[in-house]
PDB file of N, CA, C, O and CB in Angstrom:
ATOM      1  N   UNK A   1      75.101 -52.322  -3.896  1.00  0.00           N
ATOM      2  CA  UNK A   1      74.140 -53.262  -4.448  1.00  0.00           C
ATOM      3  C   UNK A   1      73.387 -54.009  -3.332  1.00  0.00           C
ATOM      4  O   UNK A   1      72.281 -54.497  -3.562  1.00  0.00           O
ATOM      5  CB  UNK A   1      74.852 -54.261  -5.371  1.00  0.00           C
ATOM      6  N   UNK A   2      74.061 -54.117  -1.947  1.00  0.00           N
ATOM      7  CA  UNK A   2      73.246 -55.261  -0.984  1.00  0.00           C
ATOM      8  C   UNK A   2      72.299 -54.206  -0.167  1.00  0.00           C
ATOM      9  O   UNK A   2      71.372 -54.649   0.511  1.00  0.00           O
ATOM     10  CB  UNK A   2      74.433 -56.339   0.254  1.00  0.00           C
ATOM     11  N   UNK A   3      72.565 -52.726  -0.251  1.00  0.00           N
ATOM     12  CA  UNK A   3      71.323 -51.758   0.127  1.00  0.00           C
ATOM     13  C   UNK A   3      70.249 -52.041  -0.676  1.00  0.00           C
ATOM     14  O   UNK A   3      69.177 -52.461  -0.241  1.00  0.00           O
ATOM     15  CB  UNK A   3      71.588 -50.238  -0.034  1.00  0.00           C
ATOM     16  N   UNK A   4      70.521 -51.805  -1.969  1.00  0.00           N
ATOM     17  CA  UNK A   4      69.799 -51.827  -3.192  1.00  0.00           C
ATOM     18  C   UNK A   4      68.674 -53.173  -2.829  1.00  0.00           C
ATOM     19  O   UNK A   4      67.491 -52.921  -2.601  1.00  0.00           O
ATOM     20  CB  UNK A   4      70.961 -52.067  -4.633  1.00  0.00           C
ATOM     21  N   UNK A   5      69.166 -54.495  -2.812  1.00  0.00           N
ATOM     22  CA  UNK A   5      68.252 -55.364  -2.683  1.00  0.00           C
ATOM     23  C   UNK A   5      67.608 -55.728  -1.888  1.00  0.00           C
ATOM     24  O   UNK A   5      66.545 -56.347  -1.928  1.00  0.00           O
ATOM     25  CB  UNK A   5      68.455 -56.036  -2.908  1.00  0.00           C
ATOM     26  N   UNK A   6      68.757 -55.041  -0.338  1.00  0.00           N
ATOM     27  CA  UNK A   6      67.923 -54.788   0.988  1.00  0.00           C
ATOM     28  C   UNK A   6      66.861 -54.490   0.884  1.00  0.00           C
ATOM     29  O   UNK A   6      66.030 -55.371   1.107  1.00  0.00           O
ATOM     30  CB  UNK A   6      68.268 -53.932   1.786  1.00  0.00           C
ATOM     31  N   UNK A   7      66.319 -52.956   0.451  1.00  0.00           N
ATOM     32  CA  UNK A   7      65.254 -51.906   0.408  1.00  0.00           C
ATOM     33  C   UNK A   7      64.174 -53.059  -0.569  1.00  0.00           C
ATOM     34  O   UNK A   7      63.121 -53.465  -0.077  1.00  0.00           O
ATOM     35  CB  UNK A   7      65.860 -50.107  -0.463  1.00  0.00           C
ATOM     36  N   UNK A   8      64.613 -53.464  -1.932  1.00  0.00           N
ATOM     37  CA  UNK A   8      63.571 -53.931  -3.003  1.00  0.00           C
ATOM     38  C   UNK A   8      62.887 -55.467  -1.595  1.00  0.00           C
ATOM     39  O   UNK A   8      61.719 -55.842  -1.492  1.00  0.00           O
ATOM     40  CB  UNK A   8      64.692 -54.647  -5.119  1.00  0.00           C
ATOM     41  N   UNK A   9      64.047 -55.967  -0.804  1.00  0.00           N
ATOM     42  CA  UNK A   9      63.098 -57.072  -0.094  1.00  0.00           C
ATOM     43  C   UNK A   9      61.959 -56.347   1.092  1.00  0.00           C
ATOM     44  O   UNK A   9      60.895 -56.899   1.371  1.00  0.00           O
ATOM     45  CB  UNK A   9      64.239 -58.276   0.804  1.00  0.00           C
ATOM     46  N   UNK A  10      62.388 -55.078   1.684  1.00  0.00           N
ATOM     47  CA  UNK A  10      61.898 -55.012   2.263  1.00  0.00           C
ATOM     48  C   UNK A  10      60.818 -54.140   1.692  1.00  0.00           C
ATOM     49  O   UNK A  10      59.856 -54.241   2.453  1.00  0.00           O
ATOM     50  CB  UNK A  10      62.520 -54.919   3.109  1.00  0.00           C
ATOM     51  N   UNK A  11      60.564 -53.407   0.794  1.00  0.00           N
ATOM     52  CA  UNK A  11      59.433 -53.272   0.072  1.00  0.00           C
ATOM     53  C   UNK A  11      58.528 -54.309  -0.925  1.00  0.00           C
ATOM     54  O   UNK A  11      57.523 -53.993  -1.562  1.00  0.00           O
ATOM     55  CB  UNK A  11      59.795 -52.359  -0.554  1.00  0.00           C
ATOM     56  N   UNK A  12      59.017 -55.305  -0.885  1.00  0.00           N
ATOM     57  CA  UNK A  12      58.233 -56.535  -0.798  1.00  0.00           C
ATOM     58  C   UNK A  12      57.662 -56.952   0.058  1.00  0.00           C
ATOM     59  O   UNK A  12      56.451 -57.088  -0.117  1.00  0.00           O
ATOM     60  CB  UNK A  12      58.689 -57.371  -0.992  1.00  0.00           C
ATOM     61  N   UNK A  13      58.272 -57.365   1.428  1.00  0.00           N
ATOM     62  CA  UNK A  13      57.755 -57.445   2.462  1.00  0.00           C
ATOM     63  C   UNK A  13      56.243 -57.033   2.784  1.00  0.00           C
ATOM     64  O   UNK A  13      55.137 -57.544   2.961  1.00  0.00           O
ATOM     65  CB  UNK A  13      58.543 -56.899   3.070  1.00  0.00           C
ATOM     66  N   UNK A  14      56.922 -55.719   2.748  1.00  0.00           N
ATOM     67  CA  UNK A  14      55.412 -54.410   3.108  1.00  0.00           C
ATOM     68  C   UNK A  14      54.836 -54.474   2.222  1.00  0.00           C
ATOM     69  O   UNK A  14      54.308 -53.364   2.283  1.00  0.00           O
ATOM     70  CB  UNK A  14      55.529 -52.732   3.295  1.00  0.00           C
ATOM     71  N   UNK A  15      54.393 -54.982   1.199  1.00  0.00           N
ATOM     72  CA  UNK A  15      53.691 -54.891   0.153  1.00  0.00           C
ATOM     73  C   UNK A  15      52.875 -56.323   0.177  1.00  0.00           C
ATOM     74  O   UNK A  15      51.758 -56.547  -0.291  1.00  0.00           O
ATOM     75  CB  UNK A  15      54.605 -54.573  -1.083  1.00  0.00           C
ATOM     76  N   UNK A  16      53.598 -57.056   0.734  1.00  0.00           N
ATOM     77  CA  UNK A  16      52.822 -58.799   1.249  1.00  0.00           C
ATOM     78  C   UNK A  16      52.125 -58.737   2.201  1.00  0.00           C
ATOM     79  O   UNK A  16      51.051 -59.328   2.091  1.00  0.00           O
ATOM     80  CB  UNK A  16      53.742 -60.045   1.763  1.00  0.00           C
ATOM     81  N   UNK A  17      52.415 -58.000   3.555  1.00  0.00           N
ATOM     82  CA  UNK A  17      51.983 -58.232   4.543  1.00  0.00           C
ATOM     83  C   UNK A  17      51.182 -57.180   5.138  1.00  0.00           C
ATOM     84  O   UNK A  17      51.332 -55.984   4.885  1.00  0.00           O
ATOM     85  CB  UNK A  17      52.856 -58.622   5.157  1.00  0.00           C
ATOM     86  N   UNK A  18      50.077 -57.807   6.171  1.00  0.00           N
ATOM     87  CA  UNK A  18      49.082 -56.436   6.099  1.00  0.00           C
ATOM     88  C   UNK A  18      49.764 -55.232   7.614  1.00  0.00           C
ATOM     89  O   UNK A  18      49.224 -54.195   8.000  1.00  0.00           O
ATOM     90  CB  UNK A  18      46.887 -57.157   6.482  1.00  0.00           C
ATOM     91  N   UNK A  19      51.007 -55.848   8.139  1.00  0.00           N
ATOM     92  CA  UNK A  19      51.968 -54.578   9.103  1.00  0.00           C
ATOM     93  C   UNK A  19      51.377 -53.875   9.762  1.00  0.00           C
ATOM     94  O   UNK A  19      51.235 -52.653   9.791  1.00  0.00           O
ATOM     95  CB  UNK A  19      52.741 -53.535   8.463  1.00  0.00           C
ATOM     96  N   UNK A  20      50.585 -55.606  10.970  1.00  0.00           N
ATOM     97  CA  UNK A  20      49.361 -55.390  12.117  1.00  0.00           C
ATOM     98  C   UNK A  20      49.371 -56.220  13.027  1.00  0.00           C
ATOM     99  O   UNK A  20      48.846 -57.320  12.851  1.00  0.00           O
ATOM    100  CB  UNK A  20      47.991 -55.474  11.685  1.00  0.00           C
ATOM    101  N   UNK A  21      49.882 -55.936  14.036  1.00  0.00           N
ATOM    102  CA  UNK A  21      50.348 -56.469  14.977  1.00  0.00           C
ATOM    103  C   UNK A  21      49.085 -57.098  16.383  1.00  0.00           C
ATOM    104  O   UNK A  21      49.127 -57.976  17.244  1.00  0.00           O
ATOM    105  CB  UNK A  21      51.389 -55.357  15.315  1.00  0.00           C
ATOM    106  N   UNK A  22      47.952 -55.931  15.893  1.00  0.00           N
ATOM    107  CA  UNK A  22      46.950 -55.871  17.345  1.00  0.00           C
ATOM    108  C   UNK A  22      46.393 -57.170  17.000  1.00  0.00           C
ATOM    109  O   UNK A  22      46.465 -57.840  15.971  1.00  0.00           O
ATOM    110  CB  UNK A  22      45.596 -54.463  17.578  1.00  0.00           C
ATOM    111  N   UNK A  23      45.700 -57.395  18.354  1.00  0.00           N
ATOM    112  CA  UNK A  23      44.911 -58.758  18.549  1.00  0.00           C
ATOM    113  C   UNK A  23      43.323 -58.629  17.557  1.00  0.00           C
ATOM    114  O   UNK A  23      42.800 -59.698  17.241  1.00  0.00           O
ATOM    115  CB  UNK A  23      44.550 -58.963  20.517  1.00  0.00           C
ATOM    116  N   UNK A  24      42.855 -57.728  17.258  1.00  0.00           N
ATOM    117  CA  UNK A  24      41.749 -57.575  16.877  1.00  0.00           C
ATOM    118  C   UNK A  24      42.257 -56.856  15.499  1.00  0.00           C
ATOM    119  O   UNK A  24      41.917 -55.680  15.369  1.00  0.00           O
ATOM    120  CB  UNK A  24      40.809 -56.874  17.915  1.00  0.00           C
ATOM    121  N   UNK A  25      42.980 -57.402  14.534  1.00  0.00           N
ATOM    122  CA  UNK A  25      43.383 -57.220  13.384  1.00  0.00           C
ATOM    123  C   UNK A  25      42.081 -55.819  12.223  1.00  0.00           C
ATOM    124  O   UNK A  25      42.341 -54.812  11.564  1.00  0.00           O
ATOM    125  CB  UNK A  25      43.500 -59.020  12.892  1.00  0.00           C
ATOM    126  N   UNK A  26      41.239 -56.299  12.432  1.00  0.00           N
ATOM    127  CA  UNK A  26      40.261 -55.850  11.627  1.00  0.00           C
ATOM    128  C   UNK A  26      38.575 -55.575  12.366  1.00  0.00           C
ATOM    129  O   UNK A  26      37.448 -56.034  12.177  1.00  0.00           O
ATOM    130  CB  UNK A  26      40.296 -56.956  10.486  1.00  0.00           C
ATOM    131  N   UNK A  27      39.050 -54.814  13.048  1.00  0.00           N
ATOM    132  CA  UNK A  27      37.793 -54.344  13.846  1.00  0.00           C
ATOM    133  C   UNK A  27      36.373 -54.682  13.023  1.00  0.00           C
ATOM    134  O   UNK A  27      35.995 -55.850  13.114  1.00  0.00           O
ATOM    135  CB  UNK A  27      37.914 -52.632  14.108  1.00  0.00           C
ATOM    136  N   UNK A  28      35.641 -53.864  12.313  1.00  0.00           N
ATOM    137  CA  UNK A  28      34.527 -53.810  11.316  1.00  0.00           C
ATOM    138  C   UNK A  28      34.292 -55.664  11.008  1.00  0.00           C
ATOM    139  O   UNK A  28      33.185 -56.171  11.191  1.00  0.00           O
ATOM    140  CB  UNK A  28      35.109 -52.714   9.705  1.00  0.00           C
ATOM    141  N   UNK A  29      35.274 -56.341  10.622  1.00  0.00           N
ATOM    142  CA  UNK A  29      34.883 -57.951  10.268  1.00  0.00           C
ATOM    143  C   UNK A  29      34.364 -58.382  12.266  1.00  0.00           C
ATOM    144  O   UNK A  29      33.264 -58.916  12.413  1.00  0.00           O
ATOM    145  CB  UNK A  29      36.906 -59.195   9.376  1.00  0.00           C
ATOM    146  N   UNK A  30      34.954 -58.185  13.155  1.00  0.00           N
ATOM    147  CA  UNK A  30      34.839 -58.230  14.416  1.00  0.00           C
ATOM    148  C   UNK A  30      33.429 -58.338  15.090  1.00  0.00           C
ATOM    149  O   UNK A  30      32.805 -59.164  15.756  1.00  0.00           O
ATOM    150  CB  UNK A  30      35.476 -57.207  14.799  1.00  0.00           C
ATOM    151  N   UNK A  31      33.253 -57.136  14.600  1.00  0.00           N
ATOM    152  CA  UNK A  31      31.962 -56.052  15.132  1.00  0.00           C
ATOM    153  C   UNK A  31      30.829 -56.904  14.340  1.00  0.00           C
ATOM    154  O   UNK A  31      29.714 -57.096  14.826  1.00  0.00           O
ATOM    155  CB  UNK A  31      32.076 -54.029  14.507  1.00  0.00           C
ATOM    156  N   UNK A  32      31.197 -57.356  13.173  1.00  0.00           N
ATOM    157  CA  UNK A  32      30.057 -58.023  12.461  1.00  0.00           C
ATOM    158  C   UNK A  32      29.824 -59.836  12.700  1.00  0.00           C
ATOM    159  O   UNK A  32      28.874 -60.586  12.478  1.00  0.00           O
ATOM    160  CB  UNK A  32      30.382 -57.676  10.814  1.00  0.00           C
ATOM    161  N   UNK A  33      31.109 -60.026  13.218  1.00  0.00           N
ATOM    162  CA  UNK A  33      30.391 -61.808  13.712  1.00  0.00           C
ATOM    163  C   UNK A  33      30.173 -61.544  15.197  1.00  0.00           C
ATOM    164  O   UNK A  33      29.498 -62.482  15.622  1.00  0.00           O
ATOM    165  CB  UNK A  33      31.720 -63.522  13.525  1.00  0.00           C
ATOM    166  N   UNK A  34      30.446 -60.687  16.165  1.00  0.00           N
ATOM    167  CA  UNK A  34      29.904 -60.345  17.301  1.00  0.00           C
ATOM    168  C   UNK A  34      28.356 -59.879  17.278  1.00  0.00           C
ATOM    169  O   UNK A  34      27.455 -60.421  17.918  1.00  0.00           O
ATOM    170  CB  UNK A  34      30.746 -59.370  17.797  1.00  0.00           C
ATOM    171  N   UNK A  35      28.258 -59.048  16.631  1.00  0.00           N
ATOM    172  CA  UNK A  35      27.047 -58.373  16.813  1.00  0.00           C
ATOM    173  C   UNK A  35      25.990 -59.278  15.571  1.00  0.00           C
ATOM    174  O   UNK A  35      24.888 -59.737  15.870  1.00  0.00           O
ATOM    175  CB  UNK A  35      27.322 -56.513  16.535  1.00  0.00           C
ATOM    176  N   UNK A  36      26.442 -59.359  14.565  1.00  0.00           N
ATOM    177  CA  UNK A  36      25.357 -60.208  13.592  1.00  0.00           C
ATOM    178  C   UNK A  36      25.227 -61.969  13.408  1.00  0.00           C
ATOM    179  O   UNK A  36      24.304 -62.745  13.653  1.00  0.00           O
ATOM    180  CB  UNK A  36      25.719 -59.695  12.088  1.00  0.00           C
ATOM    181  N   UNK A  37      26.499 -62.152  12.906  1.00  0.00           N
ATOM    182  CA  UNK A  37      26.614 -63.854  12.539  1.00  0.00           C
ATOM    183  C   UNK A  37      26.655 -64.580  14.146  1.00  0.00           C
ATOM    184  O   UNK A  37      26.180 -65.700  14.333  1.00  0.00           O
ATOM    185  CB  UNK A  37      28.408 -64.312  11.470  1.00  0.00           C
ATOM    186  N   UNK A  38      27.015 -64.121  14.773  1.00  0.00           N
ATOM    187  CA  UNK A  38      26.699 -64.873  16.366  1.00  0.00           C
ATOM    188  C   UNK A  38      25.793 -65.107  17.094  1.00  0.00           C
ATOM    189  O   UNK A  38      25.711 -65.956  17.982  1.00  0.00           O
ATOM    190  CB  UNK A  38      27.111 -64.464  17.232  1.00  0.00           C
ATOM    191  N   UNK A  39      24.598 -63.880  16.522  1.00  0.00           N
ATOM    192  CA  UNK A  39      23.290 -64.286  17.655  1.00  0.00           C
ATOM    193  C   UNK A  39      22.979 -64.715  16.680  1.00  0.00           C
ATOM    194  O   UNK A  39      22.901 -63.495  16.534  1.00  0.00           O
ATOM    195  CB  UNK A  39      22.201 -63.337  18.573  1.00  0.00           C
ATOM    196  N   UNK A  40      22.695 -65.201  15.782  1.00  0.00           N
ATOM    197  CA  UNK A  40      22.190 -65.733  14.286  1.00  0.00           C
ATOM    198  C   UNK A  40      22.002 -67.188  14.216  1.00  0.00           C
ATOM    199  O   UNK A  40      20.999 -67.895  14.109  1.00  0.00           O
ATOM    200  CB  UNK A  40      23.252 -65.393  13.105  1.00  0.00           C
ATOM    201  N   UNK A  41      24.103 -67.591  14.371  1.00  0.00           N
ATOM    202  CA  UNK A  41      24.298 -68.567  15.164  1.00  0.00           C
ATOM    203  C   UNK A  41      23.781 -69.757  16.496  1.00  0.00           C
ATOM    204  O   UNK A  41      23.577 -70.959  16.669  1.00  0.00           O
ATOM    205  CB  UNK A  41      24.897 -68.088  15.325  1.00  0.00           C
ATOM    206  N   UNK A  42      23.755 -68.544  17.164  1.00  0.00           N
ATOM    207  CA  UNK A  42      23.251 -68.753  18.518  1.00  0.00           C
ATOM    208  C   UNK A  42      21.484 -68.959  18.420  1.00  0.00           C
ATOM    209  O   UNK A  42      20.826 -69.837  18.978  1.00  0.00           O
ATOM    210  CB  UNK A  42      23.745 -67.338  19.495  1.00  0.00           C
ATOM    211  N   UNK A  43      21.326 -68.610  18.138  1.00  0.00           N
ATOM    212  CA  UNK A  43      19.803 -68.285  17.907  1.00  0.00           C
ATOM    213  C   UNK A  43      19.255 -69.441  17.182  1.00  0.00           C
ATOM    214  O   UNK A  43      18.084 -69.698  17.461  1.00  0.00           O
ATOM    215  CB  UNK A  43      19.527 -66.905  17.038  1.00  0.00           C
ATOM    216  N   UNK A  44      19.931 -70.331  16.163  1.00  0.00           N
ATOM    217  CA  UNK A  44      19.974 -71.373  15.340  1.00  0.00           C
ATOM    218  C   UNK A  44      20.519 -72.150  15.973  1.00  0.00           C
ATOM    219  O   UNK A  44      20.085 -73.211  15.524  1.00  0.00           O
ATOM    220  CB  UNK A  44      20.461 -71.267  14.220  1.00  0.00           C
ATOM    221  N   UNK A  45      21.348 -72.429  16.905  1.00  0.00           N
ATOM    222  CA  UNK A  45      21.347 -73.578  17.928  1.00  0.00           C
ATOM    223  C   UNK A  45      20.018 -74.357  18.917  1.00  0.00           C
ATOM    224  O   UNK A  45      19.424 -75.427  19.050  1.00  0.00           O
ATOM    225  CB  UNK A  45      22.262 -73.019  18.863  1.00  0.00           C
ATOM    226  N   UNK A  46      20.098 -72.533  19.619  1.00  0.00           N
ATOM    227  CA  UNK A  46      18.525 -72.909  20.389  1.00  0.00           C
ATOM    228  C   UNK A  46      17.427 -73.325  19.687  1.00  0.00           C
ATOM    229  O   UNK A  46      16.714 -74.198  20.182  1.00  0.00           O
ATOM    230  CB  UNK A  46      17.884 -71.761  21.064  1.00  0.00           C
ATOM    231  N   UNK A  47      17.089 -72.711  18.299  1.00  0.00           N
ATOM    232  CA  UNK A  47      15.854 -73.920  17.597  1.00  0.00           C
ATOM    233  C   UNK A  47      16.117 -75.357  17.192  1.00  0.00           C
ATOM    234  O   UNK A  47      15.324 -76.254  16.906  1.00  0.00           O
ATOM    235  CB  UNK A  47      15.313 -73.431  16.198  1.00  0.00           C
ATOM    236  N   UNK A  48      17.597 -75.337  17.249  1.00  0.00           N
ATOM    237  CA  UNK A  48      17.678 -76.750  16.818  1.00  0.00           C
ATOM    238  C   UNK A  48      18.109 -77.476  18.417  1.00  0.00           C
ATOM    239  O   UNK A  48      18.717 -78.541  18.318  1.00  0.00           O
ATOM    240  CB  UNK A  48      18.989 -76.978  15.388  1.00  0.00           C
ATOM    241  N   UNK A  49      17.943 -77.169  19.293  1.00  0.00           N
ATOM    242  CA  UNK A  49      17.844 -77.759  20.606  1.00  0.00           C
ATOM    243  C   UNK A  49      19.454 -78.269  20.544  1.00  0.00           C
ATOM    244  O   UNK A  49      19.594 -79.447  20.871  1.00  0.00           O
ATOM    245  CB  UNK A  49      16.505 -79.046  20.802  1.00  0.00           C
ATOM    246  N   UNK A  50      20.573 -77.617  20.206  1.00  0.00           N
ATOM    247  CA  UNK A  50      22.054 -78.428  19.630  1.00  0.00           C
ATOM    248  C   UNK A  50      22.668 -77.664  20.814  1.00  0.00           C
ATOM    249  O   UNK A  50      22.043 -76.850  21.494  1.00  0.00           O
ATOM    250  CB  UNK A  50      22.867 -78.074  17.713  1.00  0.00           C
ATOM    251  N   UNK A  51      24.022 -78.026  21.003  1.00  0.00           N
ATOM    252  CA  UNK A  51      24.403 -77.169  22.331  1.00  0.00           C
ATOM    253  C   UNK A  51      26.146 -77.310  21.863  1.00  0.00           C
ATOM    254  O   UNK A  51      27.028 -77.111  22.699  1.00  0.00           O
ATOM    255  CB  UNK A  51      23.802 -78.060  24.240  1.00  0.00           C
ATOM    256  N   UNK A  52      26.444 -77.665  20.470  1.00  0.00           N
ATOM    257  CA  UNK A  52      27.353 -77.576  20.296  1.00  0.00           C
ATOM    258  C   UNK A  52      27.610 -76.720  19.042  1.00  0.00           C
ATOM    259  O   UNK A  52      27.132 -77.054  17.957  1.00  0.00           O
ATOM    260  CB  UNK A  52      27.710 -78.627  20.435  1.00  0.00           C
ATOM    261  N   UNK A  53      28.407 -75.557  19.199  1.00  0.00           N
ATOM    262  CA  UNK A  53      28.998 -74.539  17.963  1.00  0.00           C
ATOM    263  C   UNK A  53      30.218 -74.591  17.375  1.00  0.00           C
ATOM    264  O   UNK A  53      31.185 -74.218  18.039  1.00  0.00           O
ATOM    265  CB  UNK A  53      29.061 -73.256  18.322  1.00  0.00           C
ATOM    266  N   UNK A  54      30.400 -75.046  16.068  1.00  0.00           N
ATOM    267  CA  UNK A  54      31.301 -75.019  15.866  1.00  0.00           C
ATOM    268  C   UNK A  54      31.987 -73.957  14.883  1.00  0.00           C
ATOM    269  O   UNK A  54      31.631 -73.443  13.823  1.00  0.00           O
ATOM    270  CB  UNK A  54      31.332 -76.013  15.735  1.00  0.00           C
ATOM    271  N   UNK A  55      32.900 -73.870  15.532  1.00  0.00           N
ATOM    272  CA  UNK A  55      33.494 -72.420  14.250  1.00  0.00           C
ATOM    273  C   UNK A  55      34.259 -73.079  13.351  1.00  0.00           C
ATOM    274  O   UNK A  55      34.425 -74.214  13.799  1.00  0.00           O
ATOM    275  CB  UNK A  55      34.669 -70.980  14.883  1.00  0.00           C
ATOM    276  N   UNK A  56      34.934 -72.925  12.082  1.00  0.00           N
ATOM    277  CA  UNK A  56      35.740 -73.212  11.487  1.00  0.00           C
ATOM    278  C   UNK A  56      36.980 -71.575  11.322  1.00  0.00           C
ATOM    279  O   UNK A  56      36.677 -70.452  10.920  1.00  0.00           O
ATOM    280  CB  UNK A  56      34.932 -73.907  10.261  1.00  0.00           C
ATOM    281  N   UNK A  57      37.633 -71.822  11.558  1.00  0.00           N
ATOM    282  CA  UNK A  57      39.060 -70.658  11.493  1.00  0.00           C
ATOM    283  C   UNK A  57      40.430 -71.449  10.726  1.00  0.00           C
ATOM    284  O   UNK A  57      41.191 -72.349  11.081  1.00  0.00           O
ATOM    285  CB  UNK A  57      39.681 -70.156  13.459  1.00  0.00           C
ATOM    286  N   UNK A  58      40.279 -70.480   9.316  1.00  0.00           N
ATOM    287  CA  UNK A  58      41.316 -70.889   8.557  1.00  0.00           C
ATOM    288  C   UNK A  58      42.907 -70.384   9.351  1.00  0.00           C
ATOM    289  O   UNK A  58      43.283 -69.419  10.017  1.00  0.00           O
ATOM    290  CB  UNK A  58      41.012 -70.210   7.013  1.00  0.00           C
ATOM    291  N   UNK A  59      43.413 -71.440   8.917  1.00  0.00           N
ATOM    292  CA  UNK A  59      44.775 -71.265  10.087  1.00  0.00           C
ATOM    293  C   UNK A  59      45.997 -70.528   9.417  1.00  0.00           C
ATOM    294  O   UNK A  59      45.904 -70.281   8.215  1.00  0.00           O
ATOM    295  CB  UNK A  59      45.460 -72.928  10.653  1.00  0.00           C
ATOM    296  N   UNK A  60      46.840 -70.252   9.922  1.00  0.00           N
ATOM    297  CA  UNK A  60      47.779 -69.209   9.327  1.00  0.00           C
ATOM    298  C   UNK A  60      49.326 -70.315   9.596  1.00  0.00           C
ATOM    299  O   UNK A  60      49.298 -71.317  10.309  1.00  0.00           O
ATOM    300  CB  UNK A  60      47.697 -67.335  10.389  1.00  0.00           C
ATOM    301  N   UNK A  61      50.526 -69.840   8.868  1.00  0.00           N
ATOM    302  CA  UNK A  61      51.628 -70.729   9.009  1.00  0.00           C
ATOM    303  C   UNK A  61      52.102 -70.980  10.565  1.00  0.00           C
ATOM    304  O   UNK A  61      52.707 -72.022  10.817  1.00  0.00           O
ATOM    305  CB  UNK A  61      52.784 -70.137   8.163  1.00  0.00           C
ATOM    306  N   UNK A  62      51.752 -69.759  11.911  1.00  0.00           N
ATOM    307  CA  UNK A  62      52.292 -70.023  12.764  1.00  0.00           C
ATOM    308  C   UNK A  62      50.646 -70.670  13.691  1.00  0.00           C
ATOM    309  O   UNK A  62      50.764 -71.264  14.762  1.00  0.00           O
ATOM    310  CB  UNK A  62      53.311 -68.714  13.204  1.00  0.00           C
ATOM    311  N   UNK A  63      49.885 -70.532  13.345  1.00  0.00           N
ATOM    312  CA  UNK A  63      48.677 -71.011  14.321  1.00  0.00           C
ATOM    313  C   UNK A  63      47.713 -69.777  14.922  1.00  0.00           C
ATOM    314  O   UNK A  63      46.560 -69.988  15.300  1.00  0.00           O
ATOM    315  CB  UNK A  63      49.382 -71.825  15.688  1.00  0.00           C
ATOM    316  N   UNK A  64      48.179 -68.813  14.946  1.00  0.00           N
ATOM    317  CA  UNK A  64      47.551 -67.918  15.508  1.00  0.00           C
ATOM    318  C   UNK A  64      46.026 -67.871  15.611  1.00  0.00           C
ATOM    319  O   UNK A  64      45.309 -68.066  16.593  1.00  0.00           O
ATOM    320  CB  UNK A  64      47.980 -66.972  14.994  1.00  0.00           C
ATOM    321  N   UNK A  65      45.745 -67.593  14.479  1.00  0.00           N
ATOM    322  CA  UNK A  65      44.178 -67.436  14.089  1.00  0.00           C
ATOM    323  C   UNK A  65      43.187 -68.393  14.928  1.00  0.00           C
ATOM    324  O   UNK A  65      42.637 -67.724  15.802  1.00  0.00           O
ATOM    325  CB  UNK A  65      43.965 -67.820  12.450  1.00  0.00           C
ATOM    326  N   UNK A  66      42.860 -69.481  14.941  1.00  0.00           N
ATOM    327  CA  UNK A  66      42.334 -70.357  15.914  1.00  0.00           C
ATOM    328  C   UNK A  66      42.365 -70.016  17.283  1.00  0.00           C
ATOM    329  O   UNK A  66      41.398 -70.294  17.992  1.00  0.00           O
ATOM    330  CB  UNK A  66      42.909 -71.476  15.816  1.00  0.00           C
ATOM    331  N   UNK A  67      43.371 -69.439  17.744  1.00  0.00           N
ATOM    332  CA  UNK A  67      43.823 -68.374  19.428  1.00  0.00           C
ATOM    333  C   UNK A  67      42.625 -67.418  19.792  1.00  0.00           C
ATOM    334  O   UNK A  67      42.003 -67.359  20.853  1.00  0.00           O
ATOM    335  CB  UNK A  67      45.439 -67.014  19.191  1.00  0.00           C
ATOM    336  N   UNK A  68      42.425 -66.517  18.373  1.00  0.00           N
ATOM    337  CA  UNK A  68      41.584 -65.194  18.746  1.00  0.00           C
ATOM    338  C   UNK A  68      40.206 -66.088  19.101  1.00  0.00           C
ATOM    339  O   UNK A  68      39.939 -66.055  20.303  1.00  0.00           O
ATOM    340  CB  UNK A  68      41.384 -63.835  17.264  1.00  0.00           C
ATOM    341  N   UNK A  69      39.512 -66.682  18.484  1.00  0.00           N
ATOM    342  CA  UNK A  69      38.617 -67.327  18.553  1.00  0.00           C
ATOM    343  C   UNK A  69      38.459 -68.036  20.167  1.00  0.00           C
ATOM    344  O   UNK A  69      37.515 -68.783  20.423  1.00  0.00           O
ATOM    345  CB  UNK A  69      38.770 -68.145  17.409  1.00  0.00           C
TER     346      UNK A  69
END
């Protein structure tokens, strides 16, 4: 029985979590605030003569997310 509930937690687990370890989690979302929403960004600073950017990064239970940034 403690295999049994072993396996059902750990196919929970894997079924919660996206079981991705790299720094660049999701390439394609990446590629698109690099290459599009950033000079966009950027580009909307310089008309507004502002020299400060701020990102907002929703945070995760250990902190990570705010890091990549």
């Amino acid at each position: 029985m403690k295999k049994f509930a072993f396996n059902l937690v750990n196919l929970l687990l894997d079924g919660i979590t996206i079981n991705v370890t790299d720094f660049f989690r999701d390439r394609d979302m990446w590629d698109t605030f690099t290459n599009d929403v950033l000079p966009q960004q950027l580009q909307e600073m310089n008309r507004r003569k502002n020299k400060i950017l701020r990102i907002w990064s929703a945070g995760c239970s250990i902190g990570e997310e705010p890091h990549i940034l």
